[in-house]
Structures are given as structure tokens and as C-alpha cells.
C-alpha positions in Angstrom: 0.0 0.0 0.0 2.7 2.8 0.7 4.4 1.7 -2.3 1.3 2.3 -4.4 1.0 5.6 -2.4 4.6 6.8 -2.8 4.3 6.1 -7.1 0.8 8.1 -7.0 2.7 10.8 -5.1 5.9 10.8 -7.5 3.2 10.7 -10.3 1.4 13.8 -9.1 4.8 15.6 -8.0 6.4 14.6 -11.6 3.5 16.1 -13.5 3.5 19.1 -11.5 7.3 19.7 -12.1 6.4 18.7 -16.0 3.7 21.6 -16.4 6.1 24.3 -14.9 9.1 23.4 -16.6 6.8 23.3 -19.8 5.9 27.2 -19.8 3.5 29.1 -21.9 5.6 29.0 -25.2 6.0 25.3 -25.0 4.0 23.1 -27.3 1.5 21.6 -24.9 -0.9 18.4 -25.3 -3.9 16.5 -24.8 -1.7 14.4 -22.4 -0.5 17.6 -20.5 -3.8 18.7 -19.4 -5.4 15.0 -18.5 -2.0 14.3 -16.4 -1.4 17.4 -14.6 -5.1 18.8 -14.3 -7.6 15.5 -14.6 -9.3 17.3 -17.3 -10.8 15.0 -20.1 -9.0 16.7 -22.7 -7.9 14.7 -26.3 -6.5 15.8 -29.6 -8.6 16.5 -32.1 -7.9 18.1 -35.6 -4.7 19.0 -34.6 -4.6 20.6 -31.0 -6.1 19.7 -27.3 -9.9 20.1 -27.2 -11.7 19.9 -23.6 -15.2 18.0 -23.6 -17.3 19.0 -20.4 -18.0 16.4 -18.3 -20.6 16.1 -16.0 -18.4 17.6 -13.2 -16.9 20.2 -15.2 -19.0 23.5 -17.1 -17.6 26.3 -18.8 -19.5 30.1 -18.3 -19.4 31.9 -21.4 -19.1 35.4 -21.5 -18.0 38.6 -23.8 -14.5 40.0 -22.3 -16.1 43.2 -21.0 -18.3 41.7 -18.1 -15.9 38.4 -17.9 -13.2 41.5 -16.5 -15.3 42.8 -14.0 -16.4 39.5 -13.0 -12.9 38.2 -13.0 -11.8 41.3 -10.9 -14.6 40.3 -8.2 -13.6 36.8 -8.0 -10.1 37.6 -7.3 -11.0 39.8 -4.5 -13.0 36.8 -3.0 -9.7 34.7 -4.2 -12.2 32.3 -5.3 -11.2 32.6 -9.5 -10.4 29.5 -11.6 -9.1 29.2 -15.0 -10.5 31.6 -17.2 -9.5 31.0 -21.3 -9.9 33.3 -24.1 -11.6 32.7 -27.5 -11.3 34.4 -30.8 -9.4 37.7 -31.5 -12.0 39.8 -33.1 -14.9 40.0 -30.2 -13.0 37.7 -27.7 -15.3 35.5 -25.5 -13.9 34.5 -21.9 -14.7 30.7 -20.9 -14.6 30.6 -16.8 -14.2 27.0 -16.2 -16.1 25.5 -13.0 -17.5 23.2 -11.1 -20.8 22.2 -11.7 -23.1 22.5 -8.5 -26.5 21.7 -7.2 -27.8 24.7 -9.3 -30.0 23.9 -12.4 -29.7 27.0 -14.5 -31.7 27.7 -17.6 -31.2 30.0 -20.2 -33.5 32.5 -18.4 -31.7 31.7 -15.1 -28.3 33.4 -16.8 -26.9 36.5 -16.8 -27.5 38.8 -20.2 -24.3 37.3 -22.8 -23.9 34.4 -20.7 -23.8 31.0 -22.3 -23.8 27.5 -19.8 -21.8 24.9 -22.0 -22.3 22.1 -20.3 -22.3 18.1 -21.0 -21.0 17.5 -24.9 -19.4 21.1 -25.1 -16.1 21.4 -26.5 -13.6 24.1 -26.2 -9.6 24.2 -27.9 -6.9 24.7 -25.4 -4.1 27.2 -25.7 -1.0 24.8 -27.4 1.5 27.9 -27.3 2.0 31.7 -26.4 1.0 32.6 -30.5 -2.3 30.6 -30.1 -5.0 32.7 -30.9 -6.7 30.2 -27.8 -5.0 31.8 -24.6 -5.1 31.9 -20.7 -6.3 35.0 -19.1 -5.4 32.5 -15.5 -3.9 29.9 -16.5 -4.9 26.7 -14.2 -2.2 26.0 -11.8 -1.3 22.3 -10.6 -0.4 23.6 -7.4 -4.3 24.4 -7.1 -6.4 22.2 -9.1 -10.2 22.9 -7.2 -12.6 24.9 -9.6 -15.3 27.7 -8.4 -18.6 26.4 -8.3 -20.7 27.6 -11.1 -23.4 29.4 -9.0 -20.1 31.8 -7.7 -19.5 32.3 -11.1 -22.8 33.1 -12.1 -23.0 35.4 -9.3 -19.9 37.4 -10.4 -21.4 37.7 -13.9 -24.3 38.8 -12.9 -22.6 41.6 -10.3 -20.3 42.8 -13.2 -23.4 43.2 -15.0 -25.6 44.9 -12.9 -22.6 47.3 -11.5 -20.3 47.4 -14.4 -18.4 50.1 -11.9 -18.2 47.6 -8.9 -15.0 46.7 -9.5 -12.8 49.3 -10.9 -14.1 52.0 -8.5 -14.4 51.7 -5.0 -17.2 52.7 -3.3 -16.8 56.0 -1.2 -17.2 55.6 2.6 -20.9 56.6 4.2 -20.2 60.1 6.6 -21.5 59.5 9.4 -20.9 60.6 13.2 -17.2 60.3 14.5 -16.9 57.7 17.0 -16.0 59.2 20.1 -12.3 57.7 21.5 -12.1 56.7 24.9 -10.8 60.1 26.6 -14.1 61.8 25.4 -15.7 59.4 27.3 -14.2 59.8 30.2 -15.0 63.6 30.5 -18.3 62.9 30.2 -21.2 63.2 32.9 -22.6 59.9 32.8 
């Protein structure tokens, strides 16, 4: 049993050590992103494509809100991957867990598309790929958000657009009084 333990952990610790020796302007495979991330990702015409699984959706979303939304998950440090599409009106894919929520078209934010089950997406094979990582997964941190987190952040971006590039100003209200006023005072 600890022998089979010790391999799975050289396993894991090789592939980990594989993937950041690799680097962005590496060539990277199908077999890259099933060893180091579990993903259920194969070569097809050419270059890695990742089919949704049951456990695994992708939000779809135009790169305007998917900023604002990325910006909000980062602040809750709850952001996964998050891959580009397309050069001319870029689409953001944020790749998550799929959770207990059921969510219909209707259900969705405005732009936002659920690619679920039987969806398939290219992955970024180099730093010239017209595919790319906005955050890139990381082996050192393999959990995904759930998808209702990720809806939520959508749907913030969309309904503030401002949220998160400007702060909200602080409410005046009445200075509390520090502990010497206090003590002046006729009870």
C-alpha cells in the first residue's frame, strides 16, 4: 500500500514539475492537461480540445463583463481558469464546477452562455495561439469555483459594471468618540 501511495505521489509531483518546466511558449498536449489537471482533454484536428464532463461546465461570457467578474472573483480569491476565444470579439470561458444549481437560459446573466455536458472548447497549445489563458490553471491548485459563484460574479459585473474598478466612497457619518471623550463625560 505505501508503495502504491509513494508512485501516486511521484506521479502527481512529476507532473506538476512537468507543467512548470513546460511554460506558456512550450508546445502543450492533450496528455498535459489530463495528467497534470484530470481534465478530459484529447487531440482532435490538430490541437487539445476539452469536452465538459458532468463535473466540469464552462460560463461563457463577452471579455467586458468576464473583466469585471474576473476582478470580483479575485477579490474573493475564489477565481479558476479563465481562457480566451477568438481575436475579433474575444469570448472568456470561466471553467467551474458544476453545483447543485439547475440553471436555464433564463436563469443566466445577459451574454452568458452554460456549455455544459457534450461542449467542446480548444486549449491554448502555445503563447502565439490565438486560444489563450487570461489564468492559466495552476497544478499547485487544481479545485474549480462552483458555477453558482461564477454566475453570481457575472451577474454583479453586469448589474454594476463600476463595482470593480471603483471603489465605493465611505458613508459620513458621526465620528466615534475615543475613549478620553468618554471619560470627561457626565454619565
Amino acid at each position: 500500500m505505501a508503495v502504491l501511495a509513494d508512485r501516486t505521489w511521484l506521479a502527481i509531483r512529476d507532473n506538476a514539475v512537468r507543467w512548470q518546466t513546460v511554460g506558456a511558449a512550450a508546445s502543450l498536449t492533450a496528455v498535459d492537461y489530463r495528467e497534470v489537471f484530470g481534465w478530459p482533454a484529447e487531440e482532435r484536428e490538430g490541437r487539445p480540445r476539452l469536452a465538459f464532463s458532468s463535473g466540469m461546465v464552462g460560463l461563457a461570457v463577452p471579455s467586458t463583463p468576464g473583466k469585471i467578474a474576473l476582478e470580483s472573483m479575485h477579490r474573493w480569491d475564489m477565481c479558476g481558469p479563465v481562457l480566451e476565444l477568438g481575436a475579433m470579439t474575444p469570448t472568456w470561458v470561466f471553467f467551474a464546477e458544476a453545483d447543485a444549481v439547475v440553471l436555464g437560459a433564463a436563469a443566466l446573466p445577459t451574454e452568458t452562455r452554460l456549455l455544459c455536458c457534450s461542449a467542446v472548447v480548444p486549449l491554448p497549445t502555445s503563447a502565439e495561439d490565438s486560444v489563450r489563458w487570461i489564468v492559466p490553471p495552476a497544478a499547485g491548485r487544481r479545485w474549480l469555483p462552483t458555477a453558482s459563484a461564477v454566475v453570481w460574479a457575472i451577474g454583479q459585473a453586469q448589474a454594476d459594471p463600476f463595482a470593480a474598478v471603483m471603489p465605493r466612497p465611505a458613508v459620513p457619518g458621526p465620528k466615534p468618540k475615543s475613549n478620553v471623550d468618554r471619560e470627561g463625560e457626565e454619565q
